[in-house]
NUGUTI-83604 format. One record per residue (C-alpha): residue in three letters; z, x, y. Coordinates in steps of 0.2 Angstrom, whole numbers. Layout:
<node aa="ALA" Z="Z" X="X" Y="Y"/>
...
END
This chain:
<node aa="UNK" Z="358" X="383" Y="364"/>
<node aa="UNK" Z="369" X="397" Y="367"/>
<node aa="UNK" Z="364" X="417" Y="365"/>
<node aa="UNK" Z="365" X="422" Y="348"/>
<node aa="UNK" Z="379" X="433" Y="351"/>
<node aa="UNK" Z="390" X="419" Y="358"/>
<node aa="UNK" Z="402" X="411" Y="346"/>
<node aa="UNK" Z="393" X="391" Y="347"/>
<node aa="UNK" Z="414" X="385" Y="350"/>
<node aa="UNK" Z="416" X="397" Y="364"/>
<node aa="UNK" Z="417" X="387" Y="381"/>
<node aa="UNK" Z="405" X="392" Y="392"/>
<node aa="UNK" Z="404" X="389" Y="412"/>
<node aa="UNK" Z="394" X="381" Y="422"/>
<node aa="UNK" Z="381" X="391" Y="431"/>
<node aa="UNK" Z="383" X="391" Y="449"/>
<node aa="UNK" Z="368" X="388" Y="463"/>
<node aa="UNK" Z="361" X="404" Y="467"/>
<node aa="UNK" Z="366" X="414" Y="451"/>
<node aa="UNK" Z="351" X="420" Y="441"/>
<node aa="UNK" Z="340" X="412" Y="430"/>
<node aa="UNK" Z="344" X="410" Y="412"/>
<node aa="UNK" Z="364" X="415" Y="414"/>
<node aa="UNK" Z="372" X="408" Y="400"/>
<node aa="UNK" Z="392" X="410" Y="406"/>
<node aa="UNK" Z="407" X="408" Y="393"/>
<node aa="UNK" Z="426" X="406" Y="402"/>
<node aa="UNK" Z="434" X="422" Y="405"/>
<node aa="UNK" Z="451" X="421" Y="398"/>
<node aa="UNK" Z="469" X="432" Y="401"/>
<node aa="UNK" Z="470" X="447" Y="392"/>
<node aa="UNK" Z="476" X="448" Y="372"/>
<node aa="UNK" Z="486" X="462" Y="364"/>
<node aa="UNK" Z="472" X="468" Y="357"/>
<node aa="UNK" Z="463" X="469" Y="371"/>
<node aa="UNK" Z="477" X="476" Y="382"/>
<node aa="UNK" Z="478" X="490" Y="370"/>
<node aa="UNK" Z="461" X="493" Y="372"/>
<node aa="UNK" Z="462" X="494" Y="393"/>
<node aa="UNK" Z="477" X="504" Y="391"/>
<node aa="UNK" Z="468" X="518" Y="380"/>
<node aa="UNK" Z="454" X="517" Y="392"/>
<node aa="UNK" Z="465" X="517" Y="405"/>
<node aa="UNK" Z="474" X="535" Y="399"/>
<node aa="UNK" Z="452" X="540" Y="400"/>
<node aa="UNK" Z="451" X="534" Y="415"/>
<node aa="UNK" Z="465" X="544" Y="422"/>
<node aa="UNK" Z="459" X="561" Y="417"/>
<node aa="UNK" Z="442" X="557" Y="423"/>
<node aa="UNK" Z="446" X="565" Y="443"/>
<node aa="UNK" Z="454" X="581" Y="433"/>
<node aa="UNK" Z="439" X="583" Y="424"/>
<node aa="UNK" Z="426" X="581" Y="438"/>
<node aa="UNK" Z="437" X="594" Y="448"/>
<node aa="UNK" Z="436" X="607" Y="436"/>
<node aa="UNK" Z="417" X="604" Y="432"/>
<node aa="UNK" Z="413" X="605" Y="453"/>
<node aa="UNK" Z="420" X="623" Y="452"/>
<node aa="UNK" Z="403" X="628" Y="440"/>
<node aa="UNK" Z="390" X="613" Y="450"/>
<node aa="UNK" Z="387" X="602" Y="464"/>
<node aa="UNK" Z="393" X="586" Y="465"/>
<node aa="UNK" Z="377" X="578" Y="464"/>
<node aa="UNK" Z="369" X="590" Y="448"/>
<node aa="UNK" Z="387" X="587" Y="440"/>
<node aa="UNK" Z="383" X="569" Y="443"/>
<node aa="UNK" Z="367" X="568" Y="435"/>
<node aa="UNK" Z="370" X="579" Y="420"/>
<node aa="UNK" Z="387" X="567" Y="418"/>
<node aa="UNK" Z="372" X="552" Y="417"/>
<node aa="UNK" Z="361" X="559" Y="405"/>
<node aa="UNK" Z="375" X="562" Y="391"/>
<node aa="UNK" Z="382" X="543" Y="395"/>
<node aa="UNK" Z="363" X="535" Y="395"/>
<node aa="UNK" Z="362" X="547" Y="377"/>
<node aa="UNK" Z="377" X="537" Y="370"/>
<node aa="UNK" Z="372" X="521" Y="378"/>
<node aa="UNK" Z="355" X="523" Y="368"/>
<node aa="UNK" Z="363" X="527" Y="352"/>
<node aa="UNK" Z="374" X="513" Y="352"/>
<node aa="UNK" Z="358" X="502" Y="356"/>
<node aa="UNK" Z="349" X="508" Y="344"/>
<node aa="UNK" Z="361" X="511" Y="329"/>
<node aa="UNK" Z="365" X="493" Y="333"/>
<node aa="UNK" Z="348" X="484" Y="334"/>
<node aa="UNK" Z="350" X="476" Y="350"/>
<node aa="UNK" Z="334" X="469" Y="362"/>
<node aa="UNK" Z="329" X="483" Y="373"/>
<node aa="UNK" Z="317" X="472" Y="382"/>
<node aa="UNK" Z="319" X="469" Y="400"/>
<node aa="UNK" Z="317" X="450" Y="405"/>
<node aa="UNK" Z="311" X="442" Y="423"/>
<node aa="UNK" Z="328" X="436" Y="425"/>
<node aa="UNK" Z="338" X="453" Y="421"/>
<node aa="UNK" Z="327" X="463" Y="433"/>
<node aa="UNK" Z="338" X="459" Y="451"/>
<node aa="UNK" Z="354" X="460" Y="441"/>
<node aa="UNK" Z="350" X="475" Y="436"/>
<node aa="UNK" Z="343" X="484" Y="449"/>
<node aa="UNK" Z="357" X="480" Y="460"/>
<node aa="UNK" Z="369" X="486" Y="446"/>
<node aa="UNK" Z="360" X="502" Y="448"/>
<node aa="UNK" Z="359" X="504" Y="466"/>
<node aa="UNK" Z="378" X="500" Y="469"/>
<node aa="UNK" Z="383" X="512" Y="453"/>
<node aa="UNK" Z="374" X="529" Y="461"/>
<node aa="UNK" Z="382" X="524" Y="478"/>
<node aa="UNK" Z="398" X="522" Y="474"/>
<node aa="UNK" Z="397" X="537" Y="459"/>
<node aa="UNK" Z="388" X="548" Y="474"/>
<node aa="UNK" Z="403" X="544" Y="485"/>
<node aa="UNK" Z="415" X="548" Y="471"/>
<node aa="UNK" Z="409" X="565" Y="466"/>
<node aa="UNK" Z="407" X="571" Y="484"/>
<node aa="UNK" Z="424" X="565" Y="492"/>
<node aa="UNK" Z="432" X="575" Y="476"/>
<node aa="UNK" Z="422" X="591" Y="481"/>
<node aa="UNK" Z="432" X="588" Y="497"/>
<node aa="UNK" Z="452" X="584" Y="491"/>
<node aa="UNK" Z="463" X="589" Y="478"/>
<node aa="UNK" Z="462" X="579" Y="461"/>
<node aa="UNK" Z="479" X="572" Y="462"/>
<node aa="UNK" Z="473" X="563" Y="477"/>
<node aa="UNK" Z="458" X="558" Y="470"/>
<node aa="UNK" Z="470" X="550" Y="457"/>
<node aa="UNK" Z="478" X="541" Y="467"/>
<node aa="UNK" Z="464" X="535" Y="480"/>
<node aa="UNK" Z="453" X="530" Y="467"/>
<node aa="UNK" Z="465" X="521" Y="456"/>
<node aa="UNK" Z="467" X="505" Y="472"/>
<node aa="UNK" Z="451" X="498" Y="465"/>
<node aa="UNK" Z="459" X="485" Y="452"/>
<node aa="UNK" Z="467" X="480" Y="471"/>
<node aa="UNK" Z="450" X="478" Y="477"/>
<node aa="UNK" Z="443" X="471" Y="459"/>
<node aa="UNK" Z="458" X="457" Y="463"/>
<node aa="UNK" Z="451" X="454" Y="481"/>
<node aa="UNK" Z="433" X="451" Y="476"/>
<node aa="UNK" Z="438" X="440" Y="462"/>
<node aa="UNK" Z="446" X="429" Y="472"/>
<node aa="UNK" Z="430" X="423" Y="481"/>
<node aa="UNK" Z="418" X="426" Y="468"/>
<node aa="UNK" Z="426" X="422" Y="447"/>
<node aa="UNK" Z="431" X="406" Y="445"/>
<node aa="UNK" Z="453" X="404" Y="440"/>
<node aa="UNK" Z="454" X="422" Y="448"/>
<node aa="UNK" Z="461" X="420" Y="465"/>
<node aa="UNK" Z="472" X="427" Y="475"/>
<node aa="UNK" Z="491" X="420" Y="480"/>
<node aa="UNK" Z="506" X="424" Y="492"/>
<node aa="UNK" Z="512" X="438" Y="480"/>
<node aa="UNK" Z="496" X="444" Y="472"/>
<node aa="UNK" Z="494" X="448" Y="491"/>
<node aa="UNK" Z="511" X="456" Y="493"/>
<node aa="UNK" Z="509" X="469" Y="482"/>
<node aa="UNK" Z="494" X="471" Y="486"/>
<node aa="UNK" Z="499" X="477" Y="504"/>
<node aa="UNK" Z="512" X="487" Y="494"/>
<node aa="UNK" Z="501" X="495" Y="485"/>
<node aa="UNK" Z="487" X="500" Y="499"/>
<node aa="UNK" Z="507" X="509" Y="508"/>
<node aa="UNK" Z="504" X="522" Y="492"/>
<node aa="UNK" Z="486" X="526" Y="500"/>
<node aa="UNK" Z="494" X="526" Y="516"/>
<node aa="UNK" Z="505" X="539" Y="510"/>
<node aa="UNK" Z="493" X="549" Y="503"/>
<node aa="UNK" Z="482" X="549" Y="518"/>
<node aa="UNK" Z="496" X="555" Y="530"/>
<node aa="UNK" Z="496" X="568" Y="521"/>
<node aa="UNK" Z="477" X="570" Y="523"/>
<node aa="UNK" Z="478" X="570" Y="542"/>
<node aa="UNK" Z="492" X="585" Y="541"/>
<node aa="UNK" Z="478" X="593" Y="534"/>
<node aa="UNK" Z="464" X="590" Y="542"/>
<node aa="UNK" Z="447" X="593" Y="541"/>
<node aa="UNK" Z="439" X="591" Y="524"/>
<node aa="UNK" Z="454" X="584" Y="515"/>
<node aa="UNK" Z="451" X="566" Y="527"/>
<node aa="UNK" Z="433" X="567" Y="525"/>
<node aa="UNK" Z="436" X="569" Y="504"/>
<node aa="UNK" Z="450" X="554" Y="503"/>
<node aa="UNK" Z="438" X="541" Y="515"/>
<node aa="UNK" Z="423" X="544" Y="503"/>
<node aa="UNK" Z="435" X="541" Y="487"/>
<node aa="UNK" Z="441" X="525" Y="499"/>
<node aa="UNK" Z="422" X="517" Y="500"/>
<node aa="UNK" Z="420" X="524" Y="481"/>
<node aa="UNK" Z="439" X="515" Y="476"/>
<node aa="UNK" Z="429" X="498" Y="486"/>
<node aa="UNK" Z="413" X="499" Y="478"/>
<node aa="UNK" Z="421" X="501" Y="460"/>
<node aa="UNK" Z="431" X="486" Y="461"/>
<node aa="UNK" Z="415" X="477" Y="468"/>
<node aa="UNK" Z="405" X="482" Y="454"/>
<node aa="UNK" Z="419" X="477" Y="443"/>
<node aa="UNK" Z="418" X="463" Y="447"/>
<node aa="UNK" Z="398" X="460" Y="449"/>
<node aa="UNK" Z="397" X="469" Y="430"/>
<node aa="UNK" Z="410" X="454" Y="425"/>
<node aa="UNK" Z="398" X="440" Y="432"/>
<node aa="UNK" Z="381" X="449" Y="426"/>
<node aa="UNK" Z="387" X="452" Y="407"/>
<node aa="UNK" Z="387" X="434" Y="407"/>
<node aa="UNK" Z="371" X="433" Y="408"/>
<node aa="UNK" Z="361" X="453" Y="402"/>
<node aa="UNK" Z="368" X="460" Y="389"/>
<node aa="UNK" Z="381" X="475" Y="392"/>
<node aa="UNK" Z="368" X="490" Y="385"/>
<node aa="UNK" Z="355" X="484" Y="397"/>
<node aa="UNK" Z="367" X="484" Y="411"/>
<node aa="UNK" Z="373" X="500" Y="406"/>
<node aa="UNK" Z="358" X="508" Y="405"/>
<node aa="UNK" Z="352" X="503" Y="423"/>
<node aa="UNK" Z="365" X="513" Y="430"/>
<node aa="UNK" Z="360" X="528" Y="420"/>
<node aa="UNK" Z="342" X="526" Y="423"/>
<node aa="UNK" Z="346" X="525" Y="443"/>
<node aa="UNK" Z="361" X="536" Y="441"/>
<node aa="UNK" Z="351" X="550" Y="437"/>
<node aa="UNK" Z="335" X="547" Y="446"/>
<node aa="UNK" Z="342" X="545" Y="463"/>
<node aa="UNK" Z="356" X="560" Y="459"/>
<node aa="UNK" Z="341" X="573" Y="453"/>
<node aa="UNK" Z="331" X="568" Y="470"/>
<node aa="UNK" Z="349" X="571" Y="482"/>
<node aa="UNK" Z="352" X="587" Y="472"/>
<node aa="UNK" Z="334" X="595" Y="473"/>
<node aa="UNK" Z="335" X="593" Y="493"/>
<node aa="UNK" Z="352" X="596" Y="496"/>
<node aa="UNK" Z="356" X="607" Y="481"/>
<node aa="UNK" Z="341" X="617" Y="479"/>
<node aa="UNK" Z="350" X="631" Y="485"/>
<node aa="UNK" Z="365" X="632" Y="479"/>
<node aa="UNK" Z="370" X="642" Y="461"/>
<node aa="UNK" Z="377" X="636" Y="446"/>
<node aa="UNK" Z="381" X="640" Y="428"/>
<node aa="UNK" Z="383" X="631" Y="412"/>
<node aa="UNK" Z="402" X="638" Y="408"/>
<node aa="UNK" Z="412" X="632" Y="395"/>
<node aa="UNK" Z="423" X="624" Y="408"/>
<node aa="UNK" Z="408" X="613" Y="413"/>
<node aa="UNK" Z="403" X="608" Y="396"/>
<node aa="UNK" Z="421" X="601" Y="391"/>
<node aa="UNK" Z="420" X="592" Y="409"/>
<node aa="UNK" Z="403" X="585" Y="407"/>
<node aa="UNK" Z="406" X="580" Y="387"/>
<node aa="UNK" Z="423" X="570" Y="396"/>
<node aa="UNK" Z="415" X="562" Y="411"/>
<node aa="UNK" Z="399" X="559" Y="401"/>
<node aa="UNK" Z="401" X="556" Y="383"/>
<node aa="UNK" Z="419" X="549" Y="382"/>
<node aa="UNK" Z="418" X="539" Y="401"/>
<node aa="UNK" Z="401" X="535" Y="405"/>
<node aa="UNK" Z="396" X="531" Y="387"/>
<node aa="UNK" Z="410" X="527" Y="378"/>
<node aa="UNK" Z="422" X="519" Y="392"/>
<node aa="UNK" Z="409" X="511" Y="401"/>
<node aa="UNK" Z="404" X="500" Y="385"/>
<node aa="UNK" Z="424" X="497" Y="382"/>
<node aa="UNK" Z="425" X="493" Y="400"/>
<node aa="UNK" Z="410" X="480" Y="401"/>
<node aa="UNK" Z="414" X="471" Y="385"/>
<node aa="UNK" Z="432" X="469" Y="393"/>
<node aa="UNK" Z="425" X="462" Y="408"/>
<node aa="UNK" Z="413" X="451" Y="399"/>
<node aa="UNK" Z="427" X="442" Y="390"/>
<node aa="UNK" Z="442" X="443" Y="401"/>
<node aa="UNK" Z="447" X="439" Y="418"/>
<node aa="UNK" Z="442" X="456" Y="428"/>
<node aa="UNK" Z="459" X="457" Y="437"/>
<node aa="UNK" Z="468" X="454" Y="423"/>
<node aa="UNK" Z="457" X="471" Y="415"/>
<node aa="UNK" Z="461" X="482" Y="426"/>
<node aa="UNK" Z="479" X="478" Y="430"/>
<node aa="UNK" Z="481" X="490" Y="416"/>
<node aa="UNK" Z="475" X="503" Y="428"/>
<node aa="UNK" Z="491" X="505" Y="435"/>
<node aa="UNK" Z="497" X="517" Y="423"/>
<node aa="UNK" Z="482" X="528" Y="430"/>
<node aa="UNK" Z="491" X="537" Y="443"/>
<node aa="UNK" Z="505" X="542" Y="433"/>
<node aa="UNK" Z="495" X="552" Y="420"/>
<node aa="UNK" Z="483" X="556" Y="432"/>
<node aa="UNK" Z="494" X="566" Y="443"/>
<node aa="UNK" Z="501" X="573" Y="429"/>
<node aa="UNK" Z="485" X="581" Y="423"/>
<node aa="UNK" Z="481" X="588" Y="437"/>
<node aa="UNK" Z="496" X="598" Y="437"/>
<node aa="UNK" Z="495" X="603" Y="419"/>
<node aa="UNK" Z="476" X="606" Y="418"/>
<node aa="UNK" Z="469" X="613" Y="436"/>
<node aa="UNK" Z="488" X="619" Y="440"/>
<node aa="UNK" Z="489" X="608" Y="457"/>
<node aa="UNK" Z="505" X="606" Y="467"/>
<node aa="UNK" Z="512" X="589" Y="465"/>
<node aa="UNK" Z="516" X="585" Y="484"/>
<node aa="UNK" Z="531" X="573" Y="489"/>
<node aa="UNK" Z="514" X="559" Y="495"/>
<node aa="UNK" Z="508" X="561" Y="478"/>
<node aa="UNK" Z="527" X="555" Y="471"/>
<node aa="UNK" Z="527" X="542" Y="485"/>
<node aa="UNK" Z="510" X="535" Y="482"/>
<node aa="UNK" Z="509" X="533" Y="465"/>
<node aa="UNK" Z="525" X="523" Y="464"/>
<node aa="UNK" Z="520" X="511" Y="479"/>
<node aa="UNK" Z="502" X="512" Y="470"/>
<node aa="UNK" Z="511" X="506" Y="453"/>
<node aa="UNK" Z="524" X="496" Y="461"/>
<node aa="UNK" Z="512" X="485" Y="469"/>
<node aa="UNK" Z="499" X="484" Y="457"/>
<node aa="UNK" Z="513" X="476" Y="445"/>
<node aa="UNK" Z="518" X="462" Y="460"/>
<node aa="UNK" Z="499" X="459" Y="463"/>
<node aa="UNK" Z="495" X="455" Y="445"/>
<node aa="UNK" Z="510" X="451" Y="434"/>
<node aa="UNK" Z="510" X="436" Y="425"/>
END
């Protein structure tokens, strides 16, 4: 018998060798208009979130602005648990699910936050915004009626020119700028694996327990990195970095990672975060408003390829 929160008429999948035990899987379906309103209202989040890290690195470190972020999202995701009485227990089953959750979240978040202490926002933007390309690519080999075709892989290529573009302009500058974009490359990866991987385990451990994982070893393993390799280094709580924690925190790691999870719980991942697309458009455009960067001509070119290609990759 089906999880109580799982409709009895939804259809459920089979679970595969190998998967975990006690995995009750429903079929992941294309997205609805309500739920494409939803991803696109997340997505217009999403997009600010780069702006907002930027401007909250000028007052902390990359890894203490990490683990304050983490503690504000964990806050919400424990509200939301509580307020709405679900099983805070931990299960044999969950425990590998989770931990692995956790591990590849403060990776990929650590990878994130440093490469964008290194760049410019608008390429953070752009770089990070390839991971419903790498979401599609992981998909393929790993959610059943997700794959991969002769155009999906089209526009995929189109759409890793835009990075391209962005990174020519990296290597004109030199130095930091590469090392920034290559870490927000490995960060774009690991985000649309854990996409991805958060898609296949909501199938089987509830979203709050999955959310908290990543806050629990969010902001354990980012307090160790910053007392070695922060200790040092001065920082004040300005009203700049309040607004950019209460962003990052409250409305994206609480708010948009439950929104996110339950979308990937239900839909079909790539189809999720097609709707990223619009990300480098408004995301390029708040960097110029908010933090007042220069819109170069790579950042033009590689949103449109980045755009461009994510529309053949996933239409339809």
């Amino acid at each position: 018998m089906p999880p109580a929160d799982i409709p009895p008429s939804a259809p459920l999948e089979p679970v595969a060798p190998g998967e975990f035990a006690g995995e009750v899987k429903r079929v992941r379906k294309p997205l609805t208009l309500p739920a494409a309103i939803m991803a696109l209202l997340l997505s217009t989040m999403w997009a600010g979130n780069p702006v907002a890290n930027k401007a909250g690195l000028e007052d902390a470190g990359p890894l203490r602005l990490g683990y304050l972020r983490f503690i504000l999202g964990g806050l919400v995701v424990i509200v939301y648990s509580l307020s709405t009485r679900q099983d805070l227990r931990v299960y044999r089953f969950e425990v590998l699910p989770m931990i692995l959750l956790g591990v590849l979240f403060s990776v990929q978040l650590a990878f994130m936050n440093v490469g964008q202490d290194f760049t410019t926002a608008g390429h953070a933007v752009i770089v990070t915004t390839t991971f419903p390309l790498w979401t599609a690519v992981f998909a393929h080999f790993f959610v059943p009626g997700d794959r991969m075709n002769r155009r999906r892989s089209l526009g995929t290529l189109v759409a890793y020119s835009g990075v391209v573009a962005v990174f020519a302009r990296s290597l004109s500058l030199g130095g930091d700028f590469i090392i920034g974009d290559l870490l927000l490359l490995g960060s774009a990866i690991l985000l649309g694996a854990r996409q991805v991987y958060i898609s296949q385990a909501a199938q089987g451990v509830p979203q709050h327990k999955l959310l908290m994982s990543q806050s629990v070893f969010g902001i354990t393993s980012f307090v160790i990195a910053s007392f070695i390799f922060e200790a040092g280094d001065p920082w004040e709580l300005t009203t700049k970095l309040t607004l950019a924690l209460l962003y990052t925190g409250v409305l994206i790691a609480g708010f948009g990672f439950l929104g996110q999870t339950y979308l990937l719980k239900n839909y079909l991942p790539s189809r999720v975060t097609v709707i990223s697309l619009s990300q480098p458009i408004f995301g390029v455009l708040f960097s110029w408003w908010i933090l007042g960067e220069s819109i170069g001509p790579e950042l033009y070119a590689g949103a449109a390829l980045v755009v461009v290609g994510s529309w053949l990759a996933q239409r339809g």
